[in-house]
C-alpha positions as CSV (number, residue, x, y, z in Angstrom):
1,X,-61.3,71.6,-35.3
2,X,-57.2,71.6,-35.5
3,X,-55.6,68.5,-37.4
4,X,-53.4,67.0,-39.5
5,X,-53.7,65.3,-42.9
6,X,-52.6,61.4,-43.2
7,X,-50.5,62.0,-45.7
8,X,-48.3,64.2,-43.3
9,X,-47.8,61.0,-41.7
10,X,-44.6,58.9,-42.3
11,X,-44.3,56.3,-45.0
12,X,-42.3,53.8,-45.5
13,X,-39.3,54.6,-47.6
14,X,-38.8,54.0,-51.1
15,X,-35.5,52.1,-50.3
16,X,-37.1,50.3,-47.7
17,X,-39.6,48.9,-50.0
18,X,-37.2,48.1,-52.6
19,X,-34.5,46.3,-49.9
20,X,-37.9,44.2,-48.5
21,X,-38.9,43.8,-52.0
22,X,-35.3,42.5,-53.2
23,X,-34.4,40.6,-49.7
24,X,-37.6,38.7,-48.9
25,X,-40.4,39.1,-51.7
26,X,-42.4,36.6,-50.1
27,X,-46.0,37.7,-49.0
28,X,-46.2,37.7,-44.8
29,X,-49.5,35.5,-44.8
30,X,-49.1,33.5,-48.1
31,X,-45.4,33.4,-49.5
32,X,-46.5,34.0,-52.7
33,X,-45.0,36.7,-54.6
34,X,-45.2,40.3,-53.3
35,X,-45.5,43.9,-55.5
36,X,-44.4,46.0,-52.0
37,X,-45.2,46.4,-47.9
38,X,-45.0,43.1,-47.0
39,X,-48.4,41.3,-48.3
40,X,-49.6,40.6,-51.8
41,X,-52.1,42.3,-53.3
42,X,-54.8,39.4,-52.6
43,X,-54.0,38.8,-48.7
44,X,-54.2,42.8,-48.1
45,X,-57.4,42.5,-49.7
46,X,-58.5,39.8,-47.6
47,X,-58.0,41.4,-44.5
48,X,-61.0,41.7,-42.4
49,X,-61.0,45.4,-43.4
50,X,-63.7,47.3,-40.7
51,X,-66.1,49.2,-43.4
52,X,-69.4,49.8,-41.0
53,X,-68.5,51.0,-37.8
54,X,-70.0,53.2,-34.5
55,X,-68.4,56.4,-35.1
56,X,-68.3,56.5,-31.4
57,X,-66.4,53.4,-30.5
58,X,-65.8,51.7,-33.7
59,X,-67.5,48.1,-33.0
60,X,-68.8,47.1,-36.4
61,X,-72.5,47.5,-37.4
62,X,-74.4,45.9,-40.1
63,X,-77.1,48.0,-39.4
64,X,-76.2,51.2,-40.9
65,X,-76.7,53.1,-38.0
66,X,-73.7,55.9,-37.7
67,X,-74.2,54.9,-33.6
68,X,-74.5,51.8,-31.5
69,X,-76.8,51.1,-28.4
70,X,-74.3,51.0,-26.3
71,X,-72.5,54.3,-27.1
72,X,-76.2,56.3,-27.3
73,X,-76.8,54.8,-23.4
74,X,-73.6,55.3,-22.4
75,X,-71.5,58.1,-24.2
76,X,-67.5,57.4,-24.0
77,X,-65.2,60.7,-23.4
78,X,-64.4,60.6,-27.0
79,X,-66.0,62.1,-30.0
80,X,-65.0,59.1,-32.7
81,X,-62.9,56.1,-33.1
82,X,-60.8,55.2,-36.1
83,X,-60.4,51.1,-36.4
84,X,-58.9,49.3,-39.1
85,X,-59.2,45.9,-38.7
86,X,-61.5,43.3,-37.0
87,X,-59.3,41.4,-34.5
88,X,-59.7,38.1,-35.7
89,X,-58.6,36.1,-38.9
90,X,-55.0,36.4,-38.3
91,X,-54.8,40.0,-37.6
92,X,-55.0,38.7,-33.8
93,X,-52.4,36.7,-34.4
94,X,-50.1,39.6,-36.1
95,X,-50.9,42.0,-33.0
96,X,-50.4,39.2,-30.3
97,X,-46.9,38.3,-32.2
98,X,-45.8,41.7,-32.2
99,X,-46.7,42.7,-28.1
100,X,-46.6,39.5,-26.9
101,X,-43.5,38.3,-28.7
102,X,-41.5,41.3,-29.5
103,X,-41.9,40.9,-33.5
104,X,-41.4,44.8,-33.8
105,X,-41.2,43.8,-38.3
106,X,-45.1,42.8,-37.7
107,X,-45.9,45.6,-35.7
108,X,-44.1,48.0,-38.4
109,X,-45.9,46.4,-40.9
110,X,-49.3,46.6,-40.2
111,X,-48.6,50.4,-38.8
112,X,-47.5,50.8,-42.9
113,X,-50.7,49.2,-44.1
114,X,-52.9,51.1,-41.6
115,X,-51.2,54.6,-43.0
116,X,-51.2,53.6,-46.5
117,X,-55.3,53.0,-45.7
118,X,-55.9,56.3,-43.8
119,X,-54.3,58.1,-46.6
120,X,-56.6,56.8,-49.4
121,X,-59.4,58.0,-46.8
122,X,-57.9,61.5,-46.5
123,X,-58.6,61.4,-43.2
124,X,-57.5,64.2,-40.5
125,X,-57.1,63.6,-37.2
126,X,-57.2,66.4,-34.5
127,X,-54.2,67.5,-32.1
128,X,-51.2,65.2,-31.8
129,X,-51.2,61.8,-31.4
130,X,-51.1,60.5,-27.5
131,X,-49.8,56.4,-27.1
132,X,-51.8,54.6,-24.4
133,X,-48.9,54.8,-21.6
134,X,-47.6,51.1,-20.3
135,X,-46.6,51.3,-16.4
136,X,-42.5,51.0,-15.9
137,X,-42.7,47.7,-14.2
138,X,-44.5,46.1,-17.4
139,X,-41.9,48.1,-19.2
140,X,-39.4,46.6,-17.8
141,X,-40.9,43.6,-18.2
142,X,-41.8,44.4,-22.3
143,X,-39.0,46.3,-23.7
144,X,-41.0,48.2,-25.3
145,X,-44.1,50.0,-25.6
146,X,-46.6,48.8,-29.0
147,X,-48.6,52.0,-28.5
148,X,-45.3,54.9,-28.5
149,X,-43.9,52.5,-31.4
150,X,-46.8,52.2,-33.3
151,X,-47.4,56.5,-33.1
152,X,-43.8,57.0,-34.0
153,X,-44.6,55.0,-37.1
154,X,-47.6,57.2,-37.9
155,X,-45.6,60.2,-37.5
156,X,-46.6,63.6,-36.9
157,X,-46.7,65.0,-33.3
158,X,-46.7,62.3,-30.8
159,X,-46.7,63.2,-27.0
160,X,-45.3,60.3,-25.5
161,X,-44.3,61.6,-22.4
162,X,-47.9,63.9,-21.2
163,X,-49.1,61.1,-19.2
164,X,-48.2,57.7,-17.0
165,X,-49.6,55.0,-15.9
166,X,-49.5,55.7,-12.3
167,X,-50.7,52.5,-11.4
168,X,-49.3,49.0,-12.4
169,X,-53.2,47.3,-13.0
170,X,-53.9,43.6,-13.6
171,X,-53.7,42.0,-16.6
172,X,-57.3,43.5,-18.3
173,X,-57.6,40.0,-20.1
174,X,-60.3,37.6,-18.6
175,X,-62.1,40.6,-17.0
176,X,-65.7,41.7,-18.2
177,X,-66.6,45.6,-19.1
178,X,-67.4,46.3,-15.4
179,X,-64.0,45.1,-14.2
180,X,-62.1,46.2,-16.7
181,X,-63.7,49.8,-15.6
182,X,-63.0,49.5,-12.0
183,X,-59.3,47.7,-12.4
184,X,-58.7,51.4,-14.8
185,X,-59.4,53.9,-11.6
186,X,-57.3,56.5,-11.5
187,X,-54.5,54.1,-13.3
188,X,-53.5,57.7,-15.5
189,X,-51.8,60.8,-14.1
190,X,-51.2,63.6,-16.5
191,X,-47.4,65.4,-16.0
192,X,-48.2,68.6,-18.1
193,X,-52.0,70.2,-19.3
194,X,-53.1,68.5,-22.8
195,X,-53.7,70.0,-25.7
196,X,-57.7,71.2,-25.9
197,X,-57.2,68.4,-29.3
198,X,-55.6,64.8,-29.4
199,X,-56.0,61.3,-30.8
200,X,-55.0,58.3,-28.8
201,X,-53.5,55.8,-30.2
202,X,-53.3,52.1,-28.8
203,X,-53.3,48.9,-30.6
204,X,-56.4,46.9,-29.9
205,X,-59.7,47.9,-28.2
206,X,-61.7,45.1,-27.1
207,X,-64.2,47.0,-24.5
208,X,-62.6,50.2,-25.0
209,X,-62.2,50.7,-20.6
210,X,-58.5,51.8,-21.1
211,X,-59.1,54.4,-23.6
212,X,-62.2,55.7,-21.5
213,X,-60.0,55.7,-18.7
214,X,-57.6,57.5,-20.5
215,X,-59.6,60.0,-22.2
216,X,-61.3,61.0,-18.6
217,X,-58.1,61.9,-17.7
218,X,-57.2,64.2,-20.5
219,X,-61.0,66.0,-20.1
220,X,-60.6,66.4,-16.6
221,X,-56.8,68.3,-17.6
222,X,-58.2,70.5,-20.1
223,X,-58.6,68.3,-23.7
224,X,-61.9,69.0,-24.9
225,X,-61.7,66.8,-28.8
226,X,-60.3,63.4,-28.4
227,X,-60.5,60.7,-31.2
228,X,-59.4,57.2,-31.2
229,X,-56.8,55.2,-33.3
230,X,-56.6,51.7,-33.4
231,X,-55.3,48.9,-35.8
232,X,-58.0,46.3,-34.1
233,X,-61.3,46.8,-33.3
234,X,-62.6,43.2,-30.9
235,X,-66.0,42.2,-32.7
């Protein structure tokens, strides 16, 4: 299967580093003193760091079981999810702060700590990376899109532009698995064939009905090996 190591991916800068380092040196989370990236050493660590996980949809297991119930009933249209974090324990707050609030430095930041993570791993993802798309009227109303940020920060390929949001759905907050499902129909609209490899790349998953919805509409063009990426996995 195609793919591309992590540490192809960008990294921050050694200036950048140096200039946070010099300007700020105050740990995100703590203020106490920080060695580089943002966080100290001790608040990285206490992260809540996703170590057992469904390789299919990346909910945590403390079974030891490679998959979960719900993905051996019910199969989603991708082959394995990639999820860094829990979302709770002020990683919630972090994402919320960054798409709710327009605190791009948050964003960036956690994006830095994610890669520097995925590189330890050695992990290779297949195809190029494709950004959960954001309709133009929540857009507008956004400035910006976490998911297209969030992939340029990754680096490597990043198809930004192969599909749209074709329809502007509700807010998928409040709604259960079942609605989230049905309030997703034919929401995607692909502009060009995919590639027959890609990994999406979105923020948060919580029930994971976007990225289903998503990765139906990249099989039915042609993709054949999808993977997931997220910082936050919900528990």
């Amino acid at each position: 299967m195609p793919g591309h190591p992590v540490n192809g991916w960008r990294q921050p800068p050694y200036w950048r580093l140096r200039f946070d380092r010099l300007l700020h040196g105050r740990c995100h989370f703590c203020n106490g003193p920080v060695a580089d990236g943002g966080l100290c050493p001790g608040c990285r660590e206490d992260l809540p760091w996703i170590t057992a996980a469904c390789r299919c949809c990346g909910a945590t297991l403390s079974s030891g079981a490679a998959t979960c119930a719900g993905c051996i009933g019910d199969p989603p249209p991708f082959q394995r999810t990639h999820a860094l974090w829990q979302y709770r324990d002020g990683i919630d707050d972090c994402l919320r702060a960054f798409k709710d609030r327009g605190d791009i430095a948050m964003g960036r930041l956690l994006t830095d700590l994610a890669v520097a993570a995925l590189t330890r791993r050695g992990l290779r993802l297949p195809g190029p990376l494709v950004p959960m798309p954001l309709h133009r009227d929540r857009y507008r109303q956004r400035g910006f899109n976490q998911s297209v940020l969030i992939g340029r920060w990754l680096g490597g390929p990043c198809l930004e532009d192969l599909v749209e949001r074709s329809r502007n759905t509700a807010d998928q907050r409040g709604l259960d698995a079942r609605q989230r499902r049905a309030n997703l129909d034919r929401a995607f609209r692909l502009r060009r064939p995919p590639p027959r490899a890609v990994t999406l790349v979105d923020d948060v998953m919580t029930t994971g009905a976007s990225l289903r919805a998503l990765a139906h509409c990249l099989r039915e063009g042609g993709a054949e090996h999808i993977r997931v990426l997220v910082l936050a996995r919900a528990v």
